[in-house]
KOLMAR-477659 format. One line per field, with one value per residue (C-alpha): residue in three letters; x, y, z. Coordinates in Angstrom, 3 decimals, m for minus. Layout:
type = [ALA;...]
px = [X;...]
py = [Y;...]
pz = [Z;...]
// end
This chain:
type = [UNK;UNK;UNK;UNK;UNK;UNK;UNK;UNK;UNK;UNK;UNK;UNK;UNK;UNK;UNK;UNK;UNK;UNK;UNK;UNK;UNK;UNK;UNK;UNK;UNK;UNK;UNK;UNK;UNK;UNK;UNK;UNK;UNK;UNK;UNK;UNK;UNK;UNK;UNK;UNK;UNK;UNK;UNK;UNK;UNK;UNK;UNK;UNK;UNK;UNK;UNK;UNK;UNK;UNK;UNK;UNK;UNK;UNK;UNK;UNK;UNK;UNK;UNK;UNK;UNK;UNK;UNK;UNK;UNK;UNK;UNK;UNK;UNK;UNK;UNK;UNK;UNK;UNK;UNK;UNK;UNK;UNK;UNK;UNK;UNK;UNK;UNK;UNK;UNK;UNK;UNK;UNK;UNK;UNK;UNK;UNK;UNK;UNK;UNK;UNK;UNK;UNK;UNK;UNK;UNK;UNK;UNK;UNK;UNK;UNK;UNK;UNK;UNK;UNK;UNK;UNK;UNK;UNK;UNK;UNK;UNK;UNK;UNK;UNK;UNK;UNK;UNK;UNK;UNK;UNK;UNK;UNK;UNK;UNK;UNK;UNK;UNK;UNK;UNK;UNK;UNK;UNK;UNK;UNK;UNK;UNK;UNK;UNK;UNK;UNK;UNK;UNK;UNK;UNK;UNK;UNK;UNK;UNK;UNK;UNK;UNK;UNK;UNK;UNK;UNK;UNK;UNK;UNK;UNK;UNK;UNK;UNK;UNK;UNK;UNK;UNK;UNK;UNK;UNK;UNK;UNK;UNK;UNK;UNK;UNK;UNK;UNK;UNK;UNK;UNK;UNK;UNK;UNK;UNK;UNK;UNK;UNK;UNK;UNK;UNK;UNK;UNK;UNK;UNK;UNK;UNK;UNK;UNK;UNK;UNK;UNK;UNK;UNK;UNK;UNK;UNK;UNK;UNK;UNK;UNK;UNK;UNK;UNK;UNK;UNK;UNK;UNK;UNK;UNK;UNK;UNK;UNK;UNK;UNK;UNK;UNK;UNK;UNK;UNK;UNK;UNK;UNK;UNK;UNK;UNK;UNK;UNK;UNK;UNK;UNK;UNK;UNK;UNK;UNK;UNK;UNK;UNK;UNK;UNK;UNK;UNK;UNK;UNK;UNK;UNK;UNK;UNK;UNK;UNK;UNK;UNK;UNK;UNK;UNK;UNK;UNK;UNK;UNK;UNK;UNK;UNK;UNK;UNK;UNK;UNK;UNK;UNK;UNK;UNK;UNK;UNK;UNK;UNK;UNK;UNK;UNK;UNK;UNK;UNK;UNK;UNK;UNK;UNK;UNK;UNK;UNK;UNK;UNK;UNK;UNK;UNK;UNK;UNK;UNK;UNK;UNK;UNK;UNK;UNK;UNK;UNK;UNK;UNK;UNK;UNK;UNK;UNK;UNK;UNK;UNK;UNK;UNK;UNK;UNK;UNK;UNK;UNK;UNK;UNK;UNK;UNK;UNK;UNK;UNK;UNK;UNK;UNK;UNK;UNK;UNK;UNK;UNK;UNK;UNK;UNK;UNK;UNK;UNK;UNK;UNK;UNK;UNK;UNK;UNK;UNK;UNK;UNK;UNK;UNK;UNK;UNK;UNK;UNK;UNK;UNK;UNK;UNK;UNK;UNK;UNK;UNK;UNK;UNK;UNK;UNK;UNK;UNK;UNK;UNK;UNK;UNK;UNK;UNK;UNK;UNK;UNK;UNK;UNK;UNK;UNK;UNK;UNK;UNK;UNK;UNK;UNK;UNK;UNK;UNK;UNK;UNK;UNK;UNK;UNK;UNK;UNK;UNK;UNK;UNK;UNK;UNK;UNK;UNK;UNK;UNK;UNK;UNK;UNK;UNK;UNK;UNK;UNK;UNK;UNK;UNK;UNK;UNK;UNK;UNK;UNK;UNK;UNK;UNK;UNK;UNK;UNK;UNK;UNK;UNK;UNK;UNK;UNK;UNK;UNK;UNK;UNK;UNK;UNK;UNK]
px = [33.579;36.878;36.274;38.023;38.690;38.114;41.454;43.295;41.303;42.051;45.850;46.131;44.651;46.871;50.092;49.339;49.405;52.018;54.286;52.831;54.258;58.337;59.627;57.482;58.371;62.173;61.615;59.707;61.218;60.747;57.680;55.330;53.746;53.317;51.634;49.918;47.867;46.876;45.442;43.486;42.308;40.738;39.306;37.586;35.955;34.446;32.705;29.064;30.949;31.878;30.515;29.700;32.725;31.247;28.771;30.062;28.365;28.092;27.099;25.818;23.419;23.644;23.079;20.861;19.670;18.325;17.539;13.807;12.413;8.720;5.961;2.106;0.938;0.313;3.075;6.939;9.751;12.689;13.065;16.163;14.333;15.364;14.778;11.491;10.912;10.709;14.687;14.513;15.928;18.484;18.549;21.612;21.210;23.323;23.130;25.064;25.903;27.456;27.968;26.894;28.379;28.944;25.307;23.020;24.217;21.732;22.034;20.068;19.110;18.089;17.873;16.856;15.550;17.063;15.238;13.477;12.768;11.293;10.072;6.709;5.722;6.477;3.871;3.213;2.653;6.198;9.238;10.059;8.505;9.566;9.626;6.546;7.465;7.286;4.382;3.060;4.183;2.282;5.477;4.752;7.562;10.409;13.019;14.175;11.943;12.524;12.157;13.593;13.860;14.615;16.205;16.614;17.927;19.406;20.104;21.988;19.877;16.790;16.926;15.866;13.337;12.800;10.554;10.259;9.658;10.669;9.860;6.700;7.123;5.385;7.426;8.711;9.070;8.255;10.687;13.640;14.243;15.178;18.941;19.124;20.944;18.469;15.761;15.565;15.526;13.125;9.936;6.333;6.102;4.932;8.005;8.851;4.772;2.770;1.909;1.382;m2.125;m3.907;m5.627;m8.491;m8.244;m5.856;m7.655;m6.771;m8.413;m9.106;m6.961;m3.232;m2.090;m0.833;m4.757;m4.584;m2.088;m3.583;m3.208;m6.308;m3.947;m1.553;m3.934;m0.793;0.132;2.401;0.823;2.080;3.676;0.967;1.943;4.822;5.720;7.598;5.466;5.848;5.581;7.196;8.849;10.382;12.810;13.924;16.934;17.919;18.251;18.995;17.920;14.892;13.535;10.486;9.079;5.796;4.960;1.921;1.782;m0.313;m4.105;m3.890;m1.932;m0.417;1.907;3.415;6.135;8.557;11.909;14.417;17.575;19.868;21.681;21.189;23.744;24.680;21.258;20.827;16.991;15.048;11.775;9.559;5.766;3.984;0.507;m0.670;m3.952;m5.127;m7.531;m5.820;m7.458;m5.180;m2.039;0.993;m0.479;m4.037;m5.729;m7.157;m8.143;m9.665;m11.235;m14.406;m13.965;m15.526;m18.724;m18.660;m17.643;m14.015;m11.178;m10.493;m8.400;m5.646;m3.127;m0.902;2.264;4.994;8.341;10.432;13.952;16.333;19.403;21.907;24.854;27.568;25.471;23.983;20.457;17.624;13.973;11.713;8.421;6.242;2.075;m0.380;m3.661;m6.367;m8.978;m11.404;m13.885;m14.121;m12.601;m13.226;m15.814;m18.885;m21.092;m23.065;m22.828;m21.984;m20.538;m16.895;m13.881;m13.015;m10.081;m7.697;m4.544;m1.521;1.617;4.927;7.874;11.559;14.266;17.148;21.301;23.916;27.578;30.656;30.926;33.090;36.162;34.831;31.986;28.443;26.324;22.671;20.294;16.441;13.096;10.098;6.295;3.484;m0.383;m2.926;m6.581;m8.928;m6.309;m8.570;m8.520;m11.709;m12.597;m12.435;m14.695;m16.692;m17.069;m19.118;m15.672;m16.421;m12.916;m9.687;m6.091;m2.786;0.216;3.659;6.479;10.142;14.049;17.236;20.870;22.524;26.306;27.904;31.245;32.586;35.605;33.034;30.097;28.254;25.161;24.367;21.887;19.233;15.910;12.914;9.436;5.956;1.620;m1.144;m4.402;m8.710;m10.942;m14.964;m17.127;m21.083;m22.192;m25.773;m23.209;m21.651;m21.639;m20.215;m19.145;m19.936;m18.017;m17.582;m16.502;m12.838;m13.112;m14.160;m17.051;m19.642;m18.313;m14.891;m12.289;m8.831;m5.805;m3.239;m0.126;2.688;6.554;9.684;13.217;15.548;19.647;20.829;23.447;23.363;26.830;26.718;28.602]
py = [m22.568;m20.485;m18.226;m15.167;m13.825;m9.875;m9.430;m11.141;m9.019;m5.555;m6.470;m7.058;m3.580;m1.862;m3.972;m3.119;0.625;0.545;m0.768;1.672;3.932;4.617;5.521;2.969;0.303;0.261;m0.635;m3.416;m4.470;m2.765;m2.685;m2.748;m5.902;m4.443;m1.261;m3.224;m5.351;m2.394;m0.436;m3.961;m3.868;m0.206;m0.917;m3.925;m1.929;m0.017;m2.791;m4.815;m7.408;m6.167;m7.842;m10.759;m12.907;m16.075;m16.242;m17.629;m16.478;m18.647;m17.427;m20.217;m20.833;m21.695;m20.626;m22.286;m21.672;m24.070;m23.654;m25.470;m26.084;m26.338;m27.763;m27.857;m28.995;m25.970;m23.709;m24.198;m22.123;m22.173;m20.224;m19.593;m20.225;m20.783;m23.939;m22.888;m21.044;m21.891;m23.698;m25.426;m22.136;m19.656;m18.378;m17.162;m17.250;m16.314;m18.588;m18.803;m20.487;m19.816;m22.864;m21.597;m24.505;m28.145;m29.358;m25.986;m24.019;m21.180;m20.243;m18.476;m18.707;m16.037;m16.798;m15.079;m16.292;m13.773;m14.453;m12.874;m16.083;m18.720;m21.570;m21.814;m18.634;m18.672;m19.901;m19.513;m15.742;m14.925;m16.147;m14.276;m15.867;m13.495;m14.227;m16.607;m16.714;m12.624;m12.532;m14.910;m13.155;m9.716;m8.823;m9.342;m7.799;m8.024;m10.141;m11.051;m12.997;m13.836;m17.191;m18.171;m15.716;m18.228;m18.428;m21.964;m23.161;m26.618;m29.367;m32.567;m34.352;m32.623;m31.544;m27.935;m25.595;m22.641;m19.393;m17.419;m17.954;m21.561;m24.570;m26.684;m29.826;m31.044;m28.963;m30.951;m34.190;m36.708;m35.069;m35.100;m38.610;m38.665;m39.458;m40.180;m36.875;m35.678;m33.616;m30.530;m31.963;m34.050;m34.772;m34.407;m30.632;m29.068;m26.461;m26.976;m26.539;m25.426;m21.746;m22.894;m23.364;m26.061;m27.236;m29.401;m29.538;m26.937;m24.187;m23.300;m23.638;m21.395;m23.099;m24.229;m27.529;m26.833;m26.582;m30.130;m30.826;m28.536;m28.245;m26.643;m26.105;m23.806;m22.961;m24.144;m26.814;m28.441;m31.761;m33.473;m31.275;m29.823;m27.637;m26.195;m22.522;m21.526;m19.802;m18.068;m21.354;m22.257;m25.831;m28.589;m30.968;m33.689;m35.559;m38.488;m42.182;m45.038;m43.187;m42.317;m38.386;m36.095;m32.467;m30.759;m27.269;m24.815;m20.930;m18.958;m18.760;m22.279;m24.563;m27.530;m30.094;m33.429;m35.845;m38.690;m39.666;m42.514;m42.766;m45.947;m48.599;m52.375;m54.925;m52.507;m51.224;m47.439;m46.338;m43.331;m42.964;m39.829;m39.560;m36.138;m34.974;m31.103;m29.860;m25.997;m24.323;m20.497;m19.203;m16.578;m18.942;m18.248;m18.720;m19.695;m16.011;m15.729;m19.151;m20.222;m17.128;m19.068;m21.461;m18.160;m18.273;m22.058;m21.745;m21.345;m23.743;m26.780;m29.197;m32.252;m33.961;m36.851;m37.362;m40.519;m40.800;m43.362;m43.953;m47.669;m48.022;m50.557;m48.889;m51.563;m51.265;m47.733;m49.360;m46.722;m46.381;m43.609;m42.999;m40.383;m40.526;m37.662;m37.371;m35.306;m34.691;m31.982;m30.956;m27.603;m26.263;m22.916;m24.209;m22.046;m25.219;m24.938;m26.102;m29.767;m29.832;m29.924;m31.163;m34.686;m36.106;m35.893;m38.297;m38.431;m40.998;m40.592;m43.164;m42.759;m45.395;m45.434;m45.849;m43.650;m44.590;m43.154;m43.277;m40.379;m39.215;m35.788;m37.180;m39.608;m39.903;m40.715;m42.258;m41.925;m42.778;m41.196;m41.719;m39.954;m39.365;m36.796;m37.875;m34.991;m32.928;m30.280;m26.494;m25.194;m23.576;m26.081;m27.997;m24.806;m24.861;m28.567;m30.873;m33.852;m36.215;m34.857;m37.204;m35.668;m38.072;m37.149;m38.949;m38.740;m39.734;m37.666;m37.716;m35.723;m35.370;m34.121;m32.395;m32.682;m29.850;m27.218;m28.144;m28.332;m30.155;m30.431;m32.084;m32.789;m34.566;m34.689;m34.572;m35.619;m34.537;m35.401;m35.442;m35.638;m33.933;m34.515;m31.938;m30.936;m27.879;m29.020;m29.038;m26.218;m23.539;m20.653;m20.458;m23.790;m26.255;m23.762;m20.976;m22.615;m24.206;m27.760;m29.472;m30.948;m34.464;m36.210;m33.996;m35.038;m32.212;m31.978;m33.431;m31.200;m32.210;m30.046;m30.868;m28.621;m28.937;m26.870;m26.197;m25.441;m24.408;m24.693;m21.599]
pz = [m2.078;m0.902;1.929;2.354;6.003;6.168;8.034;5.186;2.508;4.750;4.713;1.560;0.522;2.849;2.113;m1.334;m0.666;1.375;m1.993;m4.170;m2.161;m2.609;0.977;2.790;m0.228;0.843;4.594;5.232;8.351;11.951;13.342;9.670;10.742;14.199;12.689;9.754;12.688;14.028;11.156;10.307;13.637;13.320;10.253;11.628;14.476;11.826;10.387;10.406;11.593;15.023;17.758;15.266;14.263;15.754;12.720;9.726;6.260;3.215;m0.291;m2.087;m4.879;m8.832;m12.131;m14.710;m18.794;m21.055;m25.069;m24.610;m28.410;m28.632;m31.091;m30.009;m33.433;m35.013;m33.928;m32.748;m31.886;m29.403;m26.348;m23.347;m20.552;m17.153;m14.988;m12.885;m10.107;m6.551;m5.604;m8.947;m10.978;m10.750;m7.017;m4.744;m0.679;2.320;5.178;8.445;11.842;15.279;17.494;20.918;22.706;22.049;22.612;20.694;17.007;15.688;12.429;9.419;5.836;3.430;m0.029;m3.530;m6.846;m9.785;m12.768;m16.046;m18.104;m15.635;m17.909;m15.849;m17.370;m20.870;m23.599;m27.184;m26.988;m25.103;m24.358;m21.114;m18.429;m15.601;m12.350;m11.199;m7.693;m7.740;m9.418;m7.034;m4.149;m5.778;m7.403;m10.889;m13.108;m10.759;m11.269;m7.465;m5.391;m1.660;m1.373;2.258;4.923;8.791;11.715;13.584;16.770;16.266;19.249;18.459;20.629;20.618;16.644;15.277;15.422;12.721;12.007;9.211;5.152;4.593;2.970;4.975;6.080;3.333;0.481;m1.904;0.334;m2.522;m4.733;m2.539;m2.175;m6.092;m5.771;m9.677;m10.793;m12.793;m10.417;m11.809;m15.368;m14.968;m12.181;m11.883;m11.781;m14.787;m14.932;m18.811;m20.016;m17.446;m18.925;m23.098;m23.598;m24.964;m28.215;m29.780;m33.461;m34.114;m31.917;m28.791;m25.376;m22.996;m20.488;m20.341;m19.463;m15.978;m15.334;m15.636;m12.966;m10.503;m6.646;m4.767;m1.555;m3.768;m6.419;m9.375;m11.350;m9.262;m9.489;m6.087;m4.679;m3.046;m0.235;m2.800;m2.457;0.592;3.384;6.931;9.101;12.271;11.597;13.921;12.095;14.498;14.824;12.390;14.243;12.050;8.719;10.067;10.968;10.980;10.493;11.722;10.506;10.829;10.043;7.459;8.461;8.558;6.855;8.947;7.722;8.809;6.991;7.629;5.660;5.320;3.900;3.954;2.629;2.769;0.311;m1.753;m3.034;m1.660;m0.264;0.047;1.363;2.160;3.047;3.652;4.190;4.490;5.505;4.710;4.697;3.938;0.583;0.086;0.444;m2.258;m5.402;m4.279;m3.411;m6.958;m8.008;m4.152;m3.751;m4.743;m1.662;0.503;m0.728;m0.119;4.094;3.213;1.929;3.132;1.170;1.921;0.444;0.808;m1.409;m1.236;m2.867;m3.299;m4.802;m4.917;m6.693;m7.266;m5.981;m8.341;m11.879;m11.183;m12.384;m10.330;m10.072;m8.784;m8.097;m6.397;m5.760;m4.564;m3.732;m2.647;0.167;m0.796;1.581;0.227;m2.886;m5.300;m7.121;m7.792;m9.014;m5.913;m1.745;m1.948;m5.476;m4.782;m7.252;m7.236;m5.150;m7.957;m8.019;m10.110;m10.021;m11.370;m12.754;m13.380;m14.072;m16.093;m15.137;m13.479;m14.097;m15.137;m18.649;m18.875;m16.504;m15.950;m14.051;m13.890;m16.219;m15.759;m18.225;m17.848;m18.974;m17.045;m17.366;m15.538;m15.017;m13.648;m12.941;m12.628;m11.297;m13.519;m11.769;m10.395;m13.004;m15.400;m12.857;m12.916;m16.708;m16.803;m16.716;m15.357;m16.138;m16.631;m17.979;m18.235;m19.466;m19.633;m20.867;m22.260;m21.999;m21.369;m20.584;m17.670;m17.360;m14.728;m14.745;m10.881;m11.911;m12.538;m10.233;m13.440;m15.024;m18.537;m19.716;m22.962;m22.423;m25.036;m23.211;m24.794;m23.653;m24.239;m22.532;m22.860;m21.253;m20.770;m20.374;m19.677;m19.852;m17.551;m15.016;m15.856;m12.383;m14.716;m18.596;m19.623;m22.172;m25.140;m22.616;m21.823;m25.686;m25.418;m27.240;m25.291;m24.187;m24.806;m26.223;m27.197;m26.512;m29.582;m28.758;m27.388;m27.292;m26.161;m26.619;m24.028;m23.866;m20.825;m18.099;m14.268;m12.410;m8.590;m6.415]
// end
């Protein structure tokens, strides 16, 4: 991005004034330049930025929309939606650094997400999704949601330390190594469906089908990414050595995290690697207050998860694969079934491969096919309601171009679910099968598919 020094702003202004003026226009010589300096000077005095020039400022962020066309077997239609919430979607953020000498830097990071259509929350009854994050955050109807507020310290040897709202050390980990081009169009978090609700026959449920890729830590459908909404958490990030680093984290009332990371090379075929495993046991984490506020009654929360990710490509025919897994450990989740009846350890595993070259001159192009799978990854109350098994599958294929001039994505993609559910209401600890809308054993979801063509531009 161009950066603009304040001093060369200021003197333009006031060099501009000085020519719209006749008398000072027709002497530009002497001591202008002289005088000019000074005036910049003053003005500068007068400033925020006194007393902090060694801190550099960076506005970064992008901007992203997608048409997303919709068809759960009954009804269809076709929404502008945004990309999700939470660093995926449209956000803007101000960060900064002052190198305090050649060993330490400190630096900050605050960062926004501006958005009235997040695709998590639409579904078949609106098409403006708002702002999940804010509503998360107890916000609901704003359109601005803080999602990073951190300061660090940062050693070359010794790596960095930061406190404030950030990402855990288990955020997002077995996304990240994903070095396909195609992220935020497509990965294991149910962004593009998680707020349309179901059907069996034509009816609907009483549940959506991000209840189906659920995360007792965060209480949302974020399927492995299980420790996903950024917290208050002091973190240690150490120092890379030979591809290799680390991150601890702990904060919130508690929620610890741990995770490792590779990145490399070896004849000519690129690796990524991440592994990540967060313990909590903080009912009224982001997103969780409501739906774990069963857990009390119970002794409290108390819920793990491990997630991988891993990522190869064949840097001279652009061939790639990814995959992620998750898993969970719960000793004690919301469920109101009784003491000792807890959800099962739900898993899900997710597959991506396809080809990245450059078929065009305005930049890569990346191919892909992804498949994946949630096993009674079912909410709590689902679990509640007598479900005993839960299957999600996802698949689909897309295209992703990039356009280096413009820092721009665009992109088109076609996703497909389907699931089955099986239910009994002699287990039921609250409503019971025909409460959330299933029949009493095996029940088949209607099929759901979305087509979405969209852009992102980077700032």
């Amino acid at each position: 991005m161009n950066k603009y020094s304040l001093s060369a702003l200021l003197a333009a202004g006031l060099l501009a004034g000085n020519l719209a003026t006749g008398a000072q226009a027709a002497d530009l010589g002497g001591d202008c330049c002289a005088d000019l300096e000074e005036r910049v000077a003053e003005l500068e005095a007068t400033t925020a930025r006194k007393g902090n020039r060694k801190v550099s400022l960076t506005v970064s962020g992008f901007v992203a929309q997608q048409v997303l066309a919709w068809d759960d077997g009954v009804e269809s239609n076709v929404y502008i939606t945004d990309t999700g919430s939470v660093s995926i979607g449209t956000h803007f953020a101000f960060s900064g650094k002052a190198q305090i000498n050649s060993e330490w830097d400190a630096g900050f990071l605050l960062k926004i997400e501006a958005m009235n259509n997040d695709s998590l929350g639409v579904n078949q009854d609106t098409d403006e999704g708002g702002n999940v994050f804010a509503a998360v955050q107890g916000n609901p109807g704003s359109v601005m949601a803080l999602e990073s507020a951190y300061w660090y310290l940062r050693s070359n040897r010794l790596g960095r330390l930061s406190v404030g709202q950030q990402s855990s050390a288990a955020d997002n980990q077995a996304i990240l190594p994903d070095g396909s081009g195609s992220l935020v169009q497509a990965n294991y978090v149910m962004y593009d469906v998680q707020g349309f609700t179901t059907l069996v026959g034509g009816n609907r449920t009483g549940f959506n089908w991000g209840a189906l890729a659920n995360c007792h830590p965060v209480g949302g459908a974020v399927a492995a990414d299980c420790d996903g909404y950024p917290s208050n958490v002091v973190r240690y990030d150490s120092p890379t050595i030979a591809g290799f680093s680390a991150s601890t984290s702990w904060g919130e009332d508690d929620v610890w995290a741990v995770s490792g990371r590779y990145a490399g090379e070896f004849s000519g075929v690129k690796l990524a690697g991440a592994i990540a495993y967060v313990q909590s046991s903080d009912e009224g984490a982001p997103g969780a207050t409501g739906a774990n506020a069963g857990a009390l009654a119970n002794g409290g929360l108390d819920v793990g998860h491990l997630q991988i990710g891993a990522y190869a490509e064949h840097v001279q025919s652009g061939l790639f694969v990814y995959g992620a897994y998750g898993t969970e450990d719960n000793e004690v989740t919301a469920s109101s079934r009784g003491a000792g009846r807890l959800n099962p350890d739900g898993e899900n595993w997710y597959i991506k491969a396809g080809l990245k070259r450059q078929v065009f001159a305005i930049g890569s192009t990346t191919f892909y096919g992804e498949y994946g799978n949630n096993d009674d990854k079912m909410t709590a109350g689902l679990f509640d309601a007598g479900v005993t098994d839960s299957e999600l599958e996802q698949y689909g294929i897309g295209i992703v171009q990039n356009v280096d001039a413009a820092a721009m994505q665009l992109w088109v993609a076609w996703r497909h679910y389907e699931g089955d559910l099986t239910c009994d209401s002699a287990l039921a600890g609250a409503t019971g099968c025909a409460g959330v809308g299933l029949a009493e054993g095996n029940s088949d979801l209607d099929e759901f598919d979305l087509v979405k063509f969209g852009a992102l531009i980077n700032f």
